[in-house]
N, C-alpha and C positions, 0 to 999 in steps of 0.2 A: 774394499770390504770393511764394513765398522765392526768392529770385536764386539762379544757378544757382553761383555762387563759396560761399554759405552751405553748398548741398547738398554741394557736395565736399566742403568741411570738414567737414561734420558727417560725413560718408560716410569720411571720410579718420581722423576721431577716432574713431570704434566701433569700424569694423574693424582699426585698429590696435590697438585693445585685448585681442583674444584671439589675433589668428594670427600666426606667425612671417611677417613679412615678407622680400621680395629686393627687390633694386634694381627689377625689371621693376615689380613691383606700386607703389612707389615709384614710381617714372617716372611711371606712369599715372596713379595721384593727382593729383602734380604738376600733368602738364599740363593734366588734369581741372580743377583748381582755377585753373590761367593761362589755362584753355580754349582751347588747342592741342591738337592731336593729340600721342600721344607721339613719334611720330616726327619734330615740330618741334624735338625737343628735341637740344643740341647738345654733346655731348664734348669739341668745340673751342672751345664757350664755356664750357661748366665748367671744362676747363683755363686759360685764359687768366683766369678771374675768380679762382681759388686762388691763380693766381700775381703779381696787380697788386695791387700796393701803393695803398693812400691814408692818407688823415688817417688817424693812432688817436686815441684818447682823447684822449692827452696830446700831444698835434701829434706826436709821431713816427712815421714811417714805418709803416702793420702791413698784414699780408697774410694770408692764411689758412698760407701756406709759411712765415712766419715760425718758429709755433708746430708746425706739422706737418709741415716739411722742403721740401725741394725734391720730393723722393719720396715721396708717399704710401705705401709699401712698406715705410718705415723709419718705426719710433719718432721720436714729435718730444720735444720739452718745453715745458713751460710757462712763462710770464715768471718764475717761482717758483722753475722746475725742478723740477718735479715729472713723470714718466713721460705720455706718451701713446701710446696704444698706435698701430699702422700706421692710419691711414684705408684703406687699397684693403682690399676684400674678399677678393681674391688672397690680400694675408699675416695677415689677421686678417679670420677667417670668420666669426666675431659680427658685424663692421661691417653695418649697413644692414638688420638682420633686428628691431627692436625701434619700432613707430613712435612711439613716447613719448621713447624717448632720443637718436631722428636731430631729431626736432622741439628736442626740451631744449635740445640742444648747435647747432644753428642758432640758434635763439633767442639763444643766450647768445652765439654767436660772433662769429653778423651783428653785433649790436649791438654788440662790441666793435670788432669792423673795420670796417663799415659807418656805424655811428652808427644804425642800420635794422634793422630786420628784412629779412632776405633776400627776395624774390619770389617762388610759387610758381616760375614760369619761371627763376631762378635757383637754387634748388633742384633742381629737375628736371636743369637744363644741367652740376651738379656731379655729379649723381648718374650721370647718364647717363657722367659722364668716369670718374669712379671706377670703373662698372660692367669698366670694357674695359683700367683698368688691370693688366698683367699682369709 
């Protein structure tokens, strides 16, 4: 029998590979894969998880706002300096429509901030905050 956390994933990896994704369809995966309903999922926790700080890499302080602003709305940069474009979908209508590159850049994120991979259920709770940012 395949666990029902496999099926989402595998359900979450196919269909991201041909259709334009939204946040909604996102959400849903999400909590699909955390096995919560989407509407467990919280705005209030996405925001407050972009915005807390912990260990980074190098014991310094890092936070998702670090690199991506206070405001999702606004261009961040990188520890580099190099451009990133707004996270909210509001000011950059690409964000959250590709599910190979919200995956990519989680992946790569969490684990810089995190030390982890993010959590469905945390995925979902940024997404959802992003969704409403306006």
């Amino acid at each position: 029998m395949i666990k029902p956390l496999l099926i989402a994933a595998l359900a979450f990896t196919v269909a991201g590979a041909d259709a334009a994704e939204t946040p909604d369809s996102l959400m849903t995966r999400y909590a699909a894969a955390a096995g919560v309903p989407a509407a467990a999922l919280s705005a209030e926790r996405g925001a407050a998880f972009y915005r807390s700080e912990r260990p980074g890499r190098d014991g310094k302080p890092a936070s998702c706002s670090g690199c991506h602003t206070a405001d999702p709305k606004q261009a961040g940069k990188t520890r580099v300096g190099k451009r990133i474009e707004p996270l909210a979908p509001a000011a950059n209508p690409e964000r959250l429509t590709d599910a190979a590159k919200v995956e990519k850049w989680f992946r790569r994120n969490c684990t810089d901030v995190l030390q982890r991979e993010c959590s469905a259920q945390e995925k979902g709770d940024f997404v959802a905050w992003l969704k409403q940012v306006r």
